[in-house]
N, C-alpha and C positions, 0 to 999 in steps of 0.2 A: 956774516953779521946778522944779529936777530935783534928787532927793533920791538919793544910793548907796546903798540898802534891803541890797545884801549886806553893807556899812561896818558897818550896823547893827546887823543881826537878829544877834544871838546864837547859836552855835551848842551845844549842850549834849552832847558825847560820852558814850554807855550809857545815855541815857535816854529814854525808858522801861524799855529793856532794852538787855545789851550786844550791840552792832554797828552801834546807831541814832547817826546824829548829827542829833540833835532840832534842830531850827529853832524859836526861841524868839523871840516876835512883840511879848515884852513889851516890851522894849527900842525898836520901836518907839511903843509906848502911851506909854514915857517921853520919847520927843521927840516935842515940841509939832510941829515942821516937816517931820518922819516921818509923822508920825499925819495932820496936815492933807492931803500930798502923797497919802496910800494914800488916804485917803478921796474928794478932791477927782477922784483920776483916776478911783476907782472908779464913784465918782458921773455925771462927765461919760458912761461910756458906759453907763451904767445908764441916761441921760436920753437918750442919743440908739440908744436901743432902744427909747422912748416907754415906758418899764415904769410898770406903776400899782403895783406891789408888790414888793418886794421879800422874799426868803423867805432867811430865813439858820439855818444849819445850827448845832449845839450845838456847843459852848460860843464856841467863840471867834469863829464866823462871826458870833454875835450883836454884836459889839463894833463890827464894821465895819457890818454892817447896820442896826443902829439911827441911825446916824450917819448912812449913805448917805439912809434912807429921810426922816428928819428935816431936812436937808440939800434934800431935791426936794420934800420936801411929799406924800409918798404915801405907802400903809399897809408895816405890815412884819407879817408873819409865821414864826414860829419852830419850826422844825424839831427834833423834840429825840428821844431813847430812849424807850423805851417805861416808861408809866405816868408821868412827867413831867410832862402836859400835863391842866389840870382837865376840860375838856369831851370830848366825843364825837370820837373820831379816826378818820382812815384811817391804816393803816401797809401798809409795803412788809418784806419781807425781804431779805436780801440776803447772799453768800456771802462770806466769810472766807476767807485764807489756812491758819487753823486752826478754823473752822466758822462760824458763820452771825450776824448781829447783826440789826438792825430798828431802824426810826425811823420816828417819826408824827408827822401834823399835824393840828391841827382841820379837822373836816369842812366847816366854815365858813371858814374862811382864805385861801381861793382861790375867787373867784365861777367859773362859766363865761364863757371869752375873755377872760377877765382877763390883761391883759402880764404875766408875771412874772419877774421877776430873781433868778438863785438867789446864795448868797453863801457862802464860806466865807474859811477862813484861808490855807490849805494844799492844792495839789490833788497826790496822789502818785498810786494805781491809779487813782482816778476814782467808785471804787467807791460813797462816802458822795453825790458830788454828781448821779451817776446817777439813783442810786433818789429824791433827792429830786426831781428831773425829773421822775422817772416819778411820786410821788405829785402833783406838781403837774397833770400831765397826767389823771392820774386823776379827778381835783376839775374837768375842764374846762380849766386856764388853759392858756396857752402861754407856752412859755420861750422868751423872745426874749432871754436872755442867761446866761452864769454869770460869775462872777469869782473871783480867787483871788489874797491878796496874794503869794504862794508858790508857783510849780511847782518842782516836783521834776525831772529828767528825767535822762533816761539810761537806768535798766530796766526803769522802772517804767510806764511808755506809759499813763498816764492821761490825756493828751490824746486820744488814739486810741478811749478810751471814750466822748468826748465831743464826738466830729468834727463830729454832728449838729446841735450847737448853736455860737452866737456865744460865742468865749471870750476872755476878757481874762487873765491873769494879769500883774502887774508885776515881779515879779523869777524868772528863771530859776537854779535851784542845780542840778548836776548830782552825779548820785548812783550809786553801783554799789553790788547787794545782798549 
């Protein structure tokens, strides 16, 4: 089955702010043969990266990753902003276009050598799915993949940040800033 994910996704001009044309992923959460198809391919190379875990990024990388990781039968782990998360965290910082943000994970979420699959919604600078790398790396695992229903491309070269690792993304949007 081959699903048109650009047909789809929604696109939302000025929002968040004006000059964005937002990529809105609800629209596939509303079709049932959308949502199966991002999941099912996401999935397929999450398994053949042998990942034991999958780690998905706040908020909406959750959506997909709960699905993938339930779907293979292995654990998931959630990457979220700071103070979010009840237990003892490591976090990363990381740089901003207009200054700096940070995302943590339990210090437990990641064994050592543990496979891990990072996951988001959306990959644009690369910036968010980096650092979660790096905190995976941190904790011992290795990231033997990322995924993204979404790349962006054109000026934003967040592929480029993330040459190092195995990437998936399913639909390509091209974008000038």
């Amino acid at each position: 089955m081959s699903v048109d994910l650009k047909k789809i996704i929604r696109v939302v001009p000025g929002f968040p702010k004006k000059g964005v044309m937002f990529q809105d992923i609800t629209t596939i959460l509303q079709d049932e043969k959308a949502f199966k198809y991002c999941v099912d391919k996401l999935a397929d190379f999450c398994k053949k990266q042998d990942a034991t875990t999958v780690v998905a990024i706040e908020s909406r990388g959750f959506i997909f990753g709960a699905a993938i990781a339930y779907k293979l039968g292995i654990k998931f782990a959630p990457v979220r902003k700071p103070g979010k998360l009840p237990w003892k965290t490591v976090s990363e910082e990381y740089a901003l276009e207009y200054g700096t943000d940070k995302i943590e994970i339990h210090v437990d979420a990641v064994k050592k050598g543990e496979k891990i699959f990072v996951i988001d919604d959306l990959l644009a600078t690369g910036g968010t799915a980096d650092v979660a790398a790096k905190l995976v790396e941190k904790l011992g695992g290795i990231v033997v993949g990322i995924g993204f229903v979404i790349e962006l491309t054109g000026t934003l070269h967040g592929r480029e940040k993330l040459k190092k690792y195995n990437l998936l993304t399913l639909v390509q949007v091209e974008v000038h800033e």
